[in-house]
C-alpha positions as CSV (number, residue, x, y, z in Angstrom):
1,X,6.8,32.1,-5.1
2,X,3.5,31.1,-3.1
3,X,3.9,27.5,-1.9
4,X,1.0,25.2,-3.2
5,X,-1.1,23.4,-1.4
6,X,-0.2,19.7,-3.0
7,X,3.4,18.3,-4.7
8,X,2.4,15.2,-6.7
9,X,5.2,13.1,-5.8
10,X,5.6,11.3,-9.5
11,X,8.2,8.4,-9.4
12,X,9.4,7.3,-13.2
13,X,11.3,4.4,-14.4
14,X,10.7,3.2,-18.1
15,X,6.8,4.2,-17.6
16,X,6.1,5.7,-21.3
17,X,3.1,3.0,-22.0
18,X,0.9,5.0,-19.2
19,X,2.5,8.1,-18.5
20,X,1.1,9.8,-21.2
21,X,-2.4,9.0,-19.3
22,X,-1.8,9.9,-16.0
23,X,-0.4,13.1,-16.9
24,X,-3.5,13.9,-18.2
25,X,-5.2,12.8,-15.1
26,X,-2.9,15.0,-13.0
27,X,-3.2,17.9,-14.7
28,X,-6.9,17.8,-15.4
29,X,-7.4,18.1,-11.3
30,X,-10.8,20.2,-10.0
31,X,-8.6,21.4,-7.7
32,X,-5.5,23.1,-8.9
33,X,-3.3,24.6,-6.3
34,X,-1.2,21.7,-6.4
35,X,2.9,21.2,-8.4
36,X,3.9,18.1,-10.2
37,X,7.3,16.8,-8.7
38,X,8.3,14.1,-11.7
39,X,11.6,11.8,-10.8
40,X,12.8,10.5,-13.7
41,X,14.8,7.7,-12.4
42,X,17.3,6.4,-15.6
43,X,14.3,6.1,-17.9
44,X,15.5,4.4,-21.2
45,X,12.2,3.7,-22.6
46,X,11.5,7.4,-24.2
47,X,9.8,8.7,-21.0
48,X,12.5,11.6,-20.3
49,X,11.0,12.8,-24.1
50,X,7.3,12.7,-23.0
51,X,8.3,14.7,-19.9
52,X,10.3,17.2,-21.2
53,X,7.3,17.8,-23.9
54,X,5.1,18.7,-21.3
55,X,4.8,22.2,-21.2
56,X,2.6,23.0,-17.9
57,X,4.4,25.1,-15.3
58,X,2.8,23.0,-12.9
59,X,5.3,20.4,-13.9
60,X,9.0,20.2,-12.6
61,X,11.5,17.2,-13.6
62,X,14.3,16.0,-11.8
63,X,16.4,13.4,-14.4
64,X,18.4,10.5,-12.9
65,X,20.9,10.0,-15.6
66,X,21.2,5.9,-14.4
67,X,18.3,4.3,-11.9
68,X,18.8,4.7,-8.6
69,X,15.9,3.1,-7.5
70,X,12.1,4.0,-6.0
71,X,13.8,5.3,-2.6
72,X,16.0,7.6,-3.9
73,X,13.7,9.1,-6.4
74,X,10.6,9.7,-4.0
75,X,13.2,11.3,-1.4
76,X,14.6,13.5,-4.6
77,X,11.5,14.8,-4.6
78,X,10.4,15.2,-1.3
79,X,13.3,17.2,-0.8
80,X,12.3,19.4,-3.8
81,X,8.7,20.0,-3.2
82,X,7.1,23.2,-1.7
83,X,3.8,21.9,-1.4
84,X,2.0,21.3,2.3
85,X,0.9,17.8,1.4
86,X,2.4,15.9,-0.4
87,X,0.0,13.2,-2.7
88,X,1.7,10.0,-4.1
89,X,1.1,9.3,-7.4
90,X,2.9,6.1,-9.1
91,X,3.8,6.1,-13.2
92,X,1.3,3.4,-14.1
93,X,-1.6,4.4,-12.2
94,X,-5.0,6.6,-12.5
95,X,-6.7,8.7,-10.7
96,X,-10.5,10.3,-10.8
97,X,-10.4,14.5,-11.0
98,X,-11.3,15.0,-7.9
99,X,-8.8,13.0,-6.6
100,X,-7.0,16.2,-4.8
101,X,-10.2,17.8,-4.0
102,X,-11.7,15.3,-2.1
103,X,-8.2,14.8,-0.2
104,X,-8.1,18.5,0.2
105,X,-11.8,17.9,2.3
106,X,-10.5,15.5,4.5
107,X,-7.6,17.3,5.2
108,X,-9.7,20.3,6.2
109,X,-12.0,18.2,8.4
110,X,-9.8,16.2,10.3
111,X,-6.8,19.0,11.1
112,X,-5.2,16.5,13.3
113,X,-4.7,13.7,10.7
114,X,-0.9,13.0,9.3
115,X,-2.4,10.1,6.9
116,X,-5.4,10.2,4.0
117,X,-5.7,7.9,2.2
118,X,-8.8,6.0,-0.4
119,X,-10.1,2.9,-1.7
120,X,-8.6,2.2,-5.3
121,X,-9.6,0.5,-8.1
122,X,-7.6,-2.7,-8.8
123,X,-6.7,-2.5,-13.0
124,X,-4.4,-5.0,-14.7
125,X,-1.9,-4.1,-17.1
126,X,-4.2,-3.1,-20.1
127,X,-6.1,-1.2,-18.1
128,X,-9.5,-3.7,-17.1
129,X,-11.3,-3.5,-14.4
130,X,-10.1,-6.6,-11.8
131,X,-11.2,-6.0,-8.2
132,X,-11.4,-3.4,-5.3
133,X,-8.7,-2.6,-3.0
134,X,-10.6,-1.4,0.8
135,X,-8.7,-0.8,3.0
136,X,-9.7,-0.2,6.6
137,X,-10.9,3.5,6.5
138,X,-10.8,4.4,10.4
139,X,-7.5,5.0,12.4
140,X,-7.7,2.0,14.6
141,X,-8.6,-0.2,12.1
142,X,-5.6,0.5,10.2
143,X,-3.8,0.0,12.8
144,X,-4.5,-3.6,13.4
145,X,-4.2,-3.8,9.5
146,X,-1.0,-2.9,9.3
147,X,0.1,-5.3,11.7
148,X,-0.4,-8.0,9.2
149,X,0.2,-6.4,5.7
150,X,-0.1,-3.1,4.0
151,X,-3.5,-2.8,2.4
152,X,-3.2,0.8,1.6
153,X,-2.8,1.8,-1.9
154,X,0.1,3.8,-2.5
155,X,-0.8,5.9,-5.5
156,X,-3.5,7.3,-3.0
157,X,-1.3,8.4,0.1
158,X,-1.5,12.2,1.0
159,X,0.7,13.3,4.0
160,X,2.5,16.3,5.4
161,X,5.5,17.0,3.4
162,X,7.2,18.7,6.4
163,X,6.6,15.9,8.7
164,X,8.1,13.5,6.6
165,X,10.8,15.4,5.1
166,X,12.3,17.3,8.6
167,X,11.3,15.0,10.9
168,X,11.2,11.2,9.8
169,X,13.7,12.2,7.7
170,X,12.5,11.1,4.3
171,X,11.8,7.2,2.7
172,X,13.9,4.4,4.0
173,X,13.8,0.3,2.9
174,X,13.7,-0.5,-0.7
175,X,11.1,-0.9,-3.2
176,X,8.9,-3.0,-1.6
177,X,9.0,-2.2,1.6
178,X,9.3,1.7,2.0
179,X,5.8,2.9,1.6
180,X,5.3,0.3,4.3
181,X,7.5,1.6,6.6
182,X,6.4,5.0,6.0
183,X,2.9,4.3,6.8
184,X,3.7,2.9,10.4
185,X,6.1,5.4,11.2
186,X,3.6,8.1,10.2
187,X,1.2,6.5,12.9
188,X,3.7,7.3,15.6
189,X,3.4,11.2,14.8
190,X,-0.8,11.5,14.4
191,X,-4.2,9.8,13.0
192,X,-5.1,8.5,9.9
193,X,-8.7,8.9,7.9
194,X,-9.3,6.9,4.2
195,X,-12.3,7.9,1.9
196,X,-14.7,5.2,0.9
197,X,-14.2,6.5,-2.5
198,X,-12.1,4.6,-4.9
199,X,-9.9,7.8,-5.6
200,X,-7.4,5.9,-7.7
201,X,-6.9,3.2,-10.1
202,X,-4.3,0.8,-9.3
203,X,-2.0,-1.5,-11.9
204,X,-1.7,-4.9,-10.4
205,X,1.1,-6.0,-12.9
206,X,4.5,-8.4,-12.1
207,X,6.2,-5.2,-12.6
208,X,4.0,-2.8,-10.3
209,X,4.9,-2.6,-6.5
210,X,1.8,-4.7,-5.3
211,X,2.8,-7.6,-8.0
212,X,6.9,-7.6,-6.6
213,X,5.1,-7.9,-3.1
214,X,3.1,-11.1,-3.7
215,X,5.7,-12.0,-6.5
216,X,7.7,-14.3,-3.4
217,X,7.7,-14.9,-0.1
218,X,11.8,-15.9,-0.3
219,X,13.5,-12.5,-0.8
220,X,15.9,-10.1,0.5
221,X,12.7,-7.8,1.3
222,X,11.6,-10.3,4.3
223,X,13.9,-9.2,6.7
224,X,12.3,-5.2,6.5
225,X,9.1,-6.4,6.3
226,X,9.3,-8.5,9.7
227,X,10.8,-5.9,11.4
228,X,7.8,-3.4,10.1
229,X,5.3,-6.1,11.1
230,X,6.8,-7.1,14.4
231,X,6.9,-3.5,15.6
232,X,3.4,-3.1,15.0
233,X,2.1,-6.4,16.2
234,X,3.6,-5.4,19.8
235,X,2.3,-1.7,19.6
236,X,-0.9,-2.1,17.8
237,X,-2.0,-5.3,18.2
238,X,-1.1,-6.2,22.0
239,X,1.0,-9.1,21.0
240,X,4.5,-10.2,22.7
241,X,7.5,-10.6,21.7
242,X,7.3,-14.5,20.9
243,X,3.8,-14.3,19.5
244,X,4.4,-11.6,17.2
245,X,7.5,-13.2,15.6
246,X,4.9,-16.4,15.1
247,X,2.6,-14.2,13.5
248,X,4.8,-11.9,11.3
249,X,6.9,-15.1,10.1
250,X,3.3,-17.0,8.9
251,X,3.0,-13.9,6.5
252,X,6.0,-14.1,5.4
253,X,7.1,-17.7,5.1
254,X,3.7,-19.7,5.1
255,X,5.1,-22.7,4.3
256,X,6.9,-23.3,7.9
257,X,3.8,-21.7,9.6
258,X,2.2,-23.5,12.3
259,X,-1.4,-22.7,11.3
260,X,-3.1,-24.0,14.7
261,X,-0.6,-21.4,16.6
262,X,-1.1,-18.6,14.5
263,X,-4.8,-18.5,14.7
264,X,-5.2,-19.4,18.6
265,X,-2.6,-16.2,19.2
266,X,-4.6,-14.1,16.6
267,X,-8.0,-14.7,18.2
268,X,-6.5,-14.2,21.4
269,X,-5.5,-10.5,20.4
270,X,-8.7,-10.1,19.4
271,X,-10.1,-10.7,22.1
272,X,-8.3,-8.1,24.3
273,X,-9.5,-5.2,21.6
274,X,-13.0,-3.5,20.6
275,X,-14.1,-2.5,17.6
276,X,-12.2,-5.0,15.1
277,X,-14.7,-6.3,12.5
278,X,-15.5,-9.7,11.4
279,X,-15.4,-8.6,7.7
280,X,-11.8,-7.3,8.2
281,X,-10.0,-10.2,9.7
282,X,-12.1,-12.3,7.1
283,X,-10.4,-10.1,4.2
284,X,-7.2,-10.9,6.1
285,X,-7.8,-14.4,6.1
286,X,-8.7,-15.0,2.6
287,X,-5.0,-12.5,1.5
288,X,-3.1,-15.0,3.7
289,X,-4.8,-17.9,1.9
290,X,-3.9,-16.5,-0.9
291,X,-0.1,-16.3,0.0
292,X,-0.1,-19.9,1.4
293,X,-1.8,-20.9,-2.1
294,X,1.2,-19.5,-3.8
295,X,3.7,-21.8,-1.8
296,X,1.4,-24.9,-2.1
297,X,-2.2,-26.2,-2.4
298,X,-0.9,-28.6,0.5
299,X,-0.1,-25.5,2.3
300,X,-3.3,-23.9,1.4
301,X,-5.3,-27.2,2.5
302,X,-3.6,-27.1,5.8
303,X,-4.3,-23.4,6.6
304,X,-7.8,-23.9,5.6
305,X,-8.3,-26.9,7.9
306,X,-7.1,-24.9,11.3
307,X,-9.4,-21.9,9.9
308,X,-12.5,-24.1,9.7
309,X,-11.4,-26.0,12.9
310,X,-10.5,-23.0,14.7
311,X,-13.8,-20.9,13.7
312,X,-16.3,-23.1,12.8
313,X,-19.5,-20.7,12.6
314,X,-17.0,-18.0,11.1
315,X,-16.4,-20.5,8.2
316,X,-18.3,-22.8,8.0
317,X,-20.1,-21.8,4.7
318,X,-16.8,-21.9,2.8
319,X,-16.5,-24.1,-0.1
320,X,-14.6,-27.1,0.4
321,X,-10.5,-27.1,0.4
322,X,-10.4,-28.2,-2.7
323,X,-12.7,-25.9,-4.4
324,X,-11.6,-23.1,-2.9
325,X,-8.2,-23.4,-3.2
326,X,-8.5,-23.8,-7.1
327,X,-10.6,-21.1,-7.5
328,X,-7.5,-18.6,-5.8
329,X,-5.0,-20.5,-7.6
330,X,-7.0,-19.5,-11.0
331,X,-6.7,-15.8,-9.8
332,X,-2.8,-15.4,-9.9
């Protein structure tokens, strides 16, 4: 049997609202050298039914009889797929029909890349348009991302099924963490390119992966995360060991962050690199607003005050605390 160029790496748990949809989107690709890897992972909702009625060849299920969560279902399928590159695609998401095409382009123009990647759509649950994710589209920008949060959308990843599979040896973390990880370990082994292109429609819901991630900064999630974060902020973004721990843990727990600190040490690394653009560590300042929102407008006030005080032409056409503060709080 000739190996395809893409396995769709389909996760499912209780998905039946939109799997209908993104089926169709799958299987109405330009491109079509590509298999559909489906996990069903304990579905109780009538998703195993809607699978199994699906009667392309391009389609393969594996059924988890009980849920064994997002891990072990995307490494089910990784270890099934035959595909060259693999290309992510989560239950509740879209994507545009030349989705696999365009990927396919990069991958053919940049043979030395082990990440692609797009731009995405932000959609709420029913669907409505409700913002842009962009992230950084050139290697070392991602990089320096990455040492902060994970801005890459997941439903748009594409990367070399061997690589991962043989040699990282597959997923690790848990649900919120192990795209993530995967990510930064895949920047050990070669480049990264993203399209401009928003690719891929991504569900911000409570129950999606992005709303668990901003859901709380208290959770048994932390402790990957910091390690993910404090292993890039010393290999990517020049920091030590004391002033990436400062860093990561302001991410994570906002509330006990020393806001002064953390910006003096973040200009600082700036400072030693090229090519890191205003706009980008903006957009990372306004997501870490965000999070220190969620603990507290106190919190939020406070960060905002060592932003302004800290980078006064860089902000100083922000609306007042107050103002702005309510307007992110309206947003959650």
């Amino acid at each position: 049997m000739s190996r395809p160029f893409f396995s769709i790496l389909l996760p499912v748990h209780n998905a039946r609202p939109h799997l209908g949809r993104v089926l169709r989107d799958l299987l109405a690709q330009t491109f079509r050298d590509f298999e559909i890897i489906a996990v069903d992972d304990g579905s109780t909702d009538g998703s195993s039914e809607l699978l199994k009625a699906c009667l392309d060849k391009r389609l393969r299920v594996i059924t988890f009889p009980e849920n064994r969560g997002l891990v072990a279902a995307l490494n089910a399928g990784l270890t099934e797929a035959r595909g060259a590159w693999i290309a992510r695609q989560d239950a509740d998401d879209r994507c545009r029909e030349d989705r696999l095409a365009c990927q396919r382009g990069l991958i053919l123009r940049n043979p030395d890349t082990v990440f692609i990647y797009s731009r995405a759509r932000l959609i709420d649950g029913r669907g409505w348009w409700c913002g842009t994710m962009r992230p950084p589209l050139d290697d070392g920008g991602l990089r320096w991302d990455l040492c902060f949060r994970n801005a890459v959308p997941h439903t748009s990843a594409v990367f070399p099924s061997r690589l991962v599979r043989d040699e990282l040896n597959g997923y690790s973390g848990d649900n919120v963490t192990a795209d993530f990880d995967l990510w930064s370990r895949l920047l050990r082994r070669g480049g990264a390119v993203g399209d401009l292109r928003c690719l891929v429609s991504y569900r911000n819901h409570s129950g999606s992966i992005m709303g668990r991630e901003h859901a709380s900064d208290d959770k048994p999630s932390s402790a990957g995360l910091r390690g993910i974060l404090l292993e890039n902020l010393i290999e990517w973004g020049g920091a030590g060991t004391d002033e990436a721990r400062i860093m990561a843990d302001a991410w994570l727990f906002p509330g006990d962050a020393d806001w002064g600190e953390y910006f003096s040490i973040r200009e600082h690394l700036v400072s030693k690199r090229t090519g890191v653009p205003s706009s980008l560590i903006a957009d990372e300042d306004y997501t870490l607003l965000h999070r220190a929102a969620a603990v507290s407008p106190d919190c939020a006030s406070t960060m905002l005050k060592a932003m302004r005080a800290e980078f006064t032409r860089r902000y100083d056409a922000l609306p007042q605390p107050r103002t702005l503060i309510a307007r992110i709080m309206g947003s959650f």
